[in-house]
N, C-alpha and C positions, 0 to 999 in steps of 0.2 A: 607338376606339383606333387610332394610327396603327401601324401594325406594322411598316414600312419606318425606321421610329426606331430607331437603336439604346437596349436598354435598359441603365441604368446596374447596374452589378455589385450595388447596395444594393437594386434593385430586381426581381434574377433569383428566381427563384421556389425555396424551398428545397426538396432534395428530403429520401428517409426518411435513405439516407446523409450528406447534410449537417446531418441532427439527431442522430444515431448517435453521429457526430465529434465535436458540440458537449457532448454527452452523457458522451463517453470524457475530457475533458477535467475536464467537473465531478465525474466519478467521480474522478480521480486527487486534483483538489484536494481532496476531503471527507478521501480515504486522505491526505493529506501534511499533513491541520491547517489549510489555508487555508481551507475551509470550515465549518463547525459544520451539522450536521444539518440545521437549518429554513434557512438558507440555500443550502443544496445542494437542499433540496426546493424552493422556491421558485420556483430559475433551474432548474430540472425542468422542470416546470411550465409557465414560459415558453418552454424548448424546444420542448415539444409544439405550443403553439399558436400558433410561429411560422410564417407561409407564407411571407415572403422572407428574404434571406441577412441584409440590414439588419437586420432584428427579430432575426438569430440573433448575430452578432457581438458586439454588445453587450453580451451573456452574458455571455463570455467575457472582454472586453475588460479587465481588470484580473488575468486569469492568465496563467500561460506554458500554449504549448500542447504538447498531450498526446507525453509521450514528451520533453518538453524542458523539465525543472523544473530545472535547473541544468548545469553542467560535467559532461560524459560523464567513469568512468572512462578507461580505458586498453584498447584493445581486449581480449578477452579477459577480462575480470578478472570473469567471471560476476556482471554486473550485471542482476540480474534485478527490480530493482524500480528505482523512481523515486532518479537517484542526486542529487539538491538536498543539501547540506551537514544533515547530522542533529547535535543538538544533544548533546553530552556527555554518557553514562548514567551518571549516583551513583548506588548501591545504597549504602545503609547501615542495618547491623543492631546495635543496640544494646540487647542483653537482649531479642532479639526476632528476625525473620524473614524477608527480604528476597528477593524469586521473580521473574525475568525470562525468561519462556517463551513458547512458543507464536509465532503467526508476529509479526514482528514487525522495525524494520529498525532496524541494529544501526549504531552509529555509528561511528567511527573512533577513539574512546577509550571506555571504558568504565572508572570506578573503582568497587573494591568494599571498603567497609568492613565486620569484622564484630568486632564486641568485646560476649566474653557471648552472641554470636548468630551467627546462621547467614543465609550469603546463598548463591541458587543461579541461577548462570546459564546457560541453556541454549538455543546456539544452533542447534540440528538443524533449527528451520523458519524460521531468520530470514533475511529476503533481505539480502544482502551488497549494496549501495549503492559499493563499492569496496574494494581488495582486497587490505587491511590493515586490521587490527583491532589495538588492543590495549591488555589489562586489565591495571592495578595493581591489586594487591589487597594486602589489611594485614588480619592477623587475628590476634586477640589475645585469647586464651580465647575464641576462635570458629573457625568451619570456614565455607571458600570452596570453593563445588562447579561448577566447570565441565565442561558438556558440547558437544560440537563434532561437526558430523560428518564421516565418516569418513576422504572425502574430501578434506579441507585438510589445509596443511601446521600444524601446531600446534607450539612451540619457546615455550622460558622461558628468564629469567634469575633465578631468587630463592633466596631461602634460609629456611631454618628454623631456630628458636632455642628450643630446647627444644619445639620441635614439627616437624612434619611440612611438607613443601612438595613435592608431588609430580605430576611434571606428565609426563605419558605421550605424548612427545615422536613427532612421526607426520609424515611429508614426502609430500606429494602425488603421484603418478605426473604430473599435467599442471602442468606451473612455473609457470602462468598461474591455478591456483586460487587463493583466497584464504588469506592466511595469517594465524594468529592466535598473538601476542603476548603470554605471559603473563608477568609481573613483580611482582617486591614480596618479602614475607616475613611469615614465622609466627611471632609468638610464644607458645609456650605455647597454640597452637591448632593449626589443617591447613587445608593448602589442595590442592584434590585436581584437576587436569582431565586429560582425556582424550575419547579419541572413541568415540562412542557406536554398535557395531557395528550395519549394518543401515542406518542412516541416513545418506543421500548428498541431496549438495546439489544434484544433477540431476533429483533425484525431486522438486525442490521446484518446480523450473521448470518440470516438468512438469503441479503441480497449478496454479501459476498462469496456464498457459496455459488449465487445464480451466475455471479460475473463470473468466478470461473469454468464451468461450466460453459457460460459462450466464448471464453479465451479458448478453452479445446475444441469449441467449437471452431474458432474463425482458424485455428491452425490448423485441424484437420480438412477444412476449405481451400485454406493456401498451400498445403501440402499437396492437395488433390491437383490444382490450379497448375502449382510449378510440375508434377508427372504430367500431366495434360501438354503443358508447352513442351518439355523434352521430347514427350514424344512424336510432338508435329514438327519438332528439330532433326528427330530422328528422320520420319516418315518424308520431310522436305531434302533433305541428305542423300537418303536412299533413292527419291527418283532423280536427283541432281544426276547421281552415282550414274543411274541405269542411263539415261539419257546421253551422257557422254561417250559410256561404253559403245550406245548404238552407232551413237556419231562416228566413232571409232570403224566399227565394225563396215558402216555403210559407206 
């Protein structure tokens, strides 16, 4: 090899951090829906067993990269997950049951129908993508149960019509939090939000830093895992190797 050659950038040799990257990348796309399961495993897969930048790029080449799925909010506006445009939330309960909890990223409208039923939504773990939300909700011999936390500002405009519309109206100490929008009206049903004590939306960014943190963790685990078998493929190889030669020999 001539080594006075410059080498072309497709042909530099990847290191563990430029598979890390490629890596952080396909994690975000499996989280934002661009990917489905067995093809987030697949281009896995192929990360590991790239050795130049060329074999890694390729990967990727059809995503945006990591940290850049779309238009940033507005500085400030506690975007703590991937802020790409999210798709409208319907909730609707019709003699039935409708539940939006747990972590989960909340879009910039949300409409809740409940008639005969009950719909509940609760945003105490969902990352804010930017930094206004806000839910119409229509309930009509049904109940709409919003929970928020503590930290945002929370503010409605609706009313109640032979029923209840009660929204426990809460203003953030930092202007820059996110604020949530609640609208519509009750008929002959309730609709209830407020913020749910205890829970703060900086505890949330808190655990999502922890998750990833053991994502590098568990990759640098499986990285270790997959050199560890190579090289008992190697070492199994090599006395294959020497055994036959002896065979040979004797």
């Amino acid at each position: 090899m001539n080594l006075t050659k410059p080498v072309a950038e497709a042909d530099l040799r990847a290191s563990d951090a430029d598979r890390d990257r490629i890596a952080e990348i396909l994690r975000e796309a499996l989280a934002e829906g661009r990917l489905d399961a067995e093809e987030h495993a697949e281009r896995i897969d192929l990360v590991y067993r790239a050795k130049t930048m060329g074999e890694l790029e390729p990967v990727v080449r059809d995503l945006p990269a990591a940290g850049d799925s779309g238009p940033r909010p507005a500085s400030g506006a506690y975007a703590y997950g991937p802020a790409g445009p999210v798709p409208v939330q319907n909730l609707v309960a019709v003699f039935s049951a409708s539940v939006r909890k747990g972590r989960w990223q909340a879009p910039a409208r949300i409409n809740a129908v409940a008639i005969f039923g009950s719909v509940e939504i609760d945003l105490t773990e969902a990352v804010f993508a930017q930094q206004q939300i806000q839910i119409n909700v229509t309930a009509i011999f049904g109940s709409v149960e919003i929970r928020v936390p503590e930290n945002i500002t929370l503010r409605s405009s609706g009313s109640g019509v032979l029923g209840s519309f009660e929204v426990e109206s809460n203003d953030a100490a930092d202007g820059n939090a996110p604020v949530v929008f609640v609208n519509g009206y009750a008929v002959l049903g309730s609709v209830e939000a407020k913020p749910k004590r205890g829970s703060l939306i900086r505890d949330l960014r808190d655990r999502l830093r922890e998750d990833r943190r053991d994502r590098h963790a568990q990759l640098r685990h499986e990285r270790h895992e997959r050199h560890e078998r190579h090289d008992r493929m190697r070492h199994e190889r090599r006395e294959r190797r020497d055994r036959f030669r002896k065979d040979i020999d004797d």
